[in-house]
N, C-alpha and C positions, 0 to 999 in steps of 0.2 A: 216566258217565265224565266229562262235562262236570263235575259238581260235584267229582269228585278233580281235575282240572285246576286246578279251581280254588283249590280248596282247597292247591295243590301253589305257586301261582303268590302266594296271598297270604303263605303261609310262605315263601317268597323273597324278599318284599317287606319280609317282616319282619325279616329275618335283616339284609339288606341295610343295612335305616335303622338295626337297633340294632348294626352293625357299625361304623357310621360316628363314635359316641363312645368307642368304644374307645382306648384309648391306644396307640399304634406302640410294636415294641421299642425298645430305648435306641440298637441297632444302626442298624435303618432308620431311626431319628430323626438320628444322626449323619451317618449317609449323605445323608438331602436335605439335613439344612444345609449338610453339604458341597458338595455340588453345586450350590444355592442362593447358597453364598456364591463358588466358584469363578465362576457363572456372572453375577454381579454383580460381581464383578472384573474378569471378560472386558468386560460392556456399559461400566465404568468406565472400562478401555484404550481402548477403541473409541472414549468419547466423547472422550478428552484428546486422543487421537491426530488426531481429526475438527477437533477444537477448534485443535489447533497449525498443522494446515494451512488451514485457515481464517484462523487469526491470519496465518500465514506471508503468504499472499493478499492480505489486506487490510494488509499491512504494505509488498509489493513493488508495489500499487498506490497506494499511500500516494509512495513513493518514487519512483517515475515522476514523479507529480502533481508532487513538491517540485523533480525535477530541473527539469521542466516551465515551473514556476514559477520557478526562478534562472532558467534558462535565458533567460525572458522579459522578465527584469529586467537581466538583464546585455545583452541586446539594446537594451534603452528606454533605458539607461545609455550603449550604443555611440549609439546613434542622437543623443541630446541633447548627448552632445561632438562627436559631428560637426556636429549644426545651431550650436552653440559656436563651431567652428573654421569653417565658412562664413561665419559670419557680422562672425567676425574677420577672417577673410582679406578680405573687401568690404570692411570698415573701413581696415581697413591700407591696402589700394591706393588708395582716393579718397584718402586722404593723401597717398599718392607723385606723387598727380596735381597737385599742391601744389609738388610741388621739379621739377626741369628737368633733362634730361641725363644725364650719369652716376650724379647721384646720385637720379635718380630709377629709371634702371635700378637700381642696387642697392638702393635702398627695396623695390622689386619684388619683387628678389630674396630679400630677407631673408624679408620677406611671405608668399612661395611656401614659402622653407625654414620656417618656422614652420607652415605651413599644411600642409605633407605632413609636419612631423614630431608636430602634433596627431594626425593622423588616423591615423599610425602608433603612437601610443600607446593611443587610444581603441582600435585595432583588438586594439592587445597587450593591453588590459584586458579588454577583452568575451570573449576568446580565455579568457583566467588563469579567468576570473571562470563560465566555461562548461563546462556536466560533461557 
């Protein structure tokens, strides 16, 4: 009984391998390509789709960065007309220190007015200048 087993089991073997050069009907042939190619459309969608949000990602991080960066430059910008107008307004008053009296109260004055309305400009740029 073992040698018809056997015998039973190499003609399935056989059957099998020379099954496997046979050509598929035209039908089944259409049907995987079909599927084949839907399903390589499908992984196509997926990757663009993967791809755009990723882009998207690396795009809204990108933008943070640039705001970031004005951001810090419009700062360094406030900062350097203010050391500007400090530095002005010392100047200007050792000057007034130079005139007597009224008109050196109003050298003072002018001095101060120019010196707050530097700092009010710098503050209005850094402000325009800041997202």
């Amino acid at each position: 009984m073992s040698g018809k087993l056997l015998i039973l089991l190499g003609a399935a073997a056989l059957l099998s391998v020379s099954a496997c050069d046979r050509a598929k009907p035209p039908d089944a042939v259409a049907e995987g390509v079909a599927g084949a190619e839907q399903k390589a459309a499908n992984n196509v969608a997926q990757a663009q789709d993967s791809a755009a949000k990723k882009d998207a990602d690396a795009a809204a991080k990108v933008d943070d960065k640039s705001k970031d960066l004005n951001n810090a430059q419009a700062q360094g910008a406030y900062d350097v007309a203010l050391a500007k107008a400090d530095g002005d307004h010392k100047v200007a008053l050792e000057k007034c220190d130079a005139l007597s009296g009224s008109a050196q109260s109003r050298c003072k004055d002018i001095a101060d007015a120019d010196y707050n309305a530097a700092r009010a400009n710098a503050k209005a740029d850094e402000t325009a200048a800041k997202q």
